[in-house]
C-alpha positions in Angstrom: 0.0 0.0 0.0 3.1 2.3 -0.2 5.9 3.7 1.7 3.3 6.2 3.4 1.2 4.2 4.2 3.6 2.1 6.4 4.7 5.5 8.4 1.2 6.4 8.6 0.8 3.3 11.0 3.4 4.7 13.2 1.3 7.6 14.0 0.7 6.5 17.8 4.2 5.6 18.3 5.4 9.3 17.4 2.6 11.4 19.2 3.6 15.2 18.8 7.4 14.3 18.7 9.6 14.9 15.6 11.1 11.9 14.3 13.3 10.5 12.1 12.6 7.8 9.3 14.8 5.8 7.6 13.5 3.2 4.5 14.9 -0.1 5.7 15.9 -0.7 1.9 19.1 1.4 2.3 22.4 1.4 4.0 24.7 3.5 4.6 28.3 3.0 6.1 29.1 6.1 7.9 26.2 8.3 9.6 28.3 10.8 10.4 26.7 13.3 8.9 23.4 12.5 11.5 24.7 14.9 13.9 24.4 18.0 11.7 21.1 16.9 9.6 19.0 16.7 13.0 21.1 20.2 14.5 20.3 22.0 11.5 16.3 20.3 11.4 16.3 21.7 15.1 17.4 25.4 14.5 15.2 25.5 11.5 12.2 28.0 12.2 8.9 27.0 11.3 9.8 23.7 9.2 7.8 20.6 8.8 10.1 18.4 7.6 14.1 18.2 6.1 14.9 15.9 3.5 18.8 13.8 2.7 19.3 15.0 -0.9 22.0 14.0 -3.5 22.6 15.1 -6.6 22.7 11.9 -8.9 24.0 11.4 -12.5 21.3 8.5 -12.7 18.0 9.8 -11.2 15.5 6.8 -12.8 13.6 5.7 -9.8 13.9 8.6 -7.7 12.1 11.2 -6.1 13.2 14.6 -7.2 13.7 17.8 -5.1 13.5 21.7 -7.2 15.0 23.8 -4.2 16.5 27.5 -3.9 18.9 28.8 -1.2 17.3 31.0 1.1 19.4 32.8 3.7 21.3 30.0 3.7 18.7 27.4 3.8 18.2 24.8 1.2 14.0 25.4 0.8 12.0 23.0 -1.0 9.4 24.2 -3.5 8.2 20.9 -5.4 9.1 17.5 -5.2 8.1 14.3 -7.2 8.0 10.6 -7.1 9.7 9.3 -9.7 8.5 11.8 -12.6 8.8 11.0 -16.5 9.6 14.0 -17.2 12.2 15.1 -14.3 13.0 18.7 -14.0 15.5 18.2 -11.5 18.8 16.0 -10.9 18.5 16.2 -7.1 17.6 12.4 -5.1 15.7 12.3 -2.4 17.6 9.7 0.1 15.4 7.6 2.1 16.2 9.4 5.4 14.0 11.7 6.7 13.4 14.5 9.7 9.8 15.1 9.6 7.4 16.9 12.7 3.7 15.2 13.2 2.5 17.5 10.3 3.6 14.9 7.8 0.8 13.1 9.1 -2.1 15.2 8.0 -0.2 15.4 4.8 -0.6 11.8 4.6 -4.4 12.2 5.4 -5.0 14.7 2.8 -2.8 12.9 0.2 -4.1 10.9 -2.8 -2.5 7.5 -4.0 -0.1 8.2 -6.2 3.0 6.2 -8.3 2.1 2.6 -8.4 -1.4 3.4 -7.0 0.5 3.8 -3.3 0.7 6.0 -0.9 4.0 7.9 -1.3 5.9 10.1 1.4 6.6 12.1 -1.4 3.5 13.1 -2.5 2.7 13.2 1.1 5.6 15.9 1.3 4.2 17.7 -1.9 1.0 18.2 0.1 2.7 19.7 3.1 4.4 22.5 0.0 1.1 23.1 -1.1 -0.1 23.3 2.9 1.8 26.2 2.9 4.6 24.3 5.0 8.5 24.9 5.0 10.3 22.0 3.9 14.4 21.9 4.1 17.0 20.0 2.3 20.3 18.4 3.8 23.3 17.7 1.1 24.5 14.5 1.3 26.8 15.6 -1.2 28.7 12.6 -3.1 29.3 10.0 0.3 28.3 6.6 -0.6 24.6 4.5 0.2 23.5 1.6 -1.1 20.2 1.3 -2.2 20.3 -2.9 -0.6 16.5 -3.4 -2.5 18.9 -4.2 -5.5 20.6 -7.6 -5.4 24.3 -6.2 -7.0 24.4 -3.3 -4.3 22.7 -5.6 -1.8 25.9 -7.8 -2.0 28.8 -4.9 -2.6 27.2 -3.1 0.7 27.4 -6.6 2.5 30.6 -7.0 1.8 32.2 -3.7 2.5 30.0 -4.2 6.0 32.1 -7.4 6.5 35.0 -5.7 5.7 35.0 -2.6 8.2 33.6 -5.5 10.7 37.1 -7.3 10.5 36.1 -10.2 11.3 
């Protein structure tokens, strides 16, 4: 029933609390970068939500972010679940900082790309709500989209390999 859907069904479990979600269909080997994504979500005034962003050579299969710097803010004015037509080479990454607005967003938010419920469009919604969204540059560190066999196996084994076992 979608992505949206599933975080819909967390509702209870997140109350009035911000939150962070993470797909479980990605990996990444250093979240370093955590630190400053949730600090800069925190001092953010009047924001719904921050989304991981990266700009991608390959963007088939991707939600896509249109943003503009405002004093010194990366704001989010569209986004799209995987478009045909993209009008954007920024990825959205499958970690999010999002407050309980999302959730009416979700509410108020038709299915959409493979008839499911999509954060994305759920995200779109909250833009159209009026709502501030902000982007975090993941700029070009590695992830692993593990839903993939081939990158399922190459982030296994580079796992194994900082592991030194």
């Amino acid at each position: 029933m979608g992505f949206g859907d599933a975080l819909l069904s967390a509702k209870k479990l997140v109350g009035d609390d911000s939150f962070l979600l993470h797909a479980g269909d990605t990996y990444i080997p250093n979240y370093n970068f955590l630190k400053e994504f949730i600090l800069k979500f925190k001092k953010s005034k009047n924001i719904s939500g921050s989304l991981l962003i990266q700009k991608r050579k390959i963007i088939k299969g991707y939600g896509l972010v249109n943003m503009k710097k405002i004093k010194n803010e990366n704001i989010v004015f569209h986004v799209e679940e995987k478009p045909k037509h993209p009008k954007s080479n920024l990825a959205i990454l499958p970690i999010y900082l999002f407050k309980p607005t999302i959730f009416d967003a979700l509410n108020k938010t038709a299915k959409g790309h493979n008839d499911e419920l999509q954060v994305t469009d759920a995200i779109e919604t909250l833009i159209k709500m009026k709502k501030n969204i902000t982007a975090y540059n993941y700029g070009n560190k590695k992830w692993f989209d593990i839903g993939i066999p081939p990158y399922y196996f190459q982030a296994l084994t580079l796992s194994y390999k900082k592991s030194k076992i």
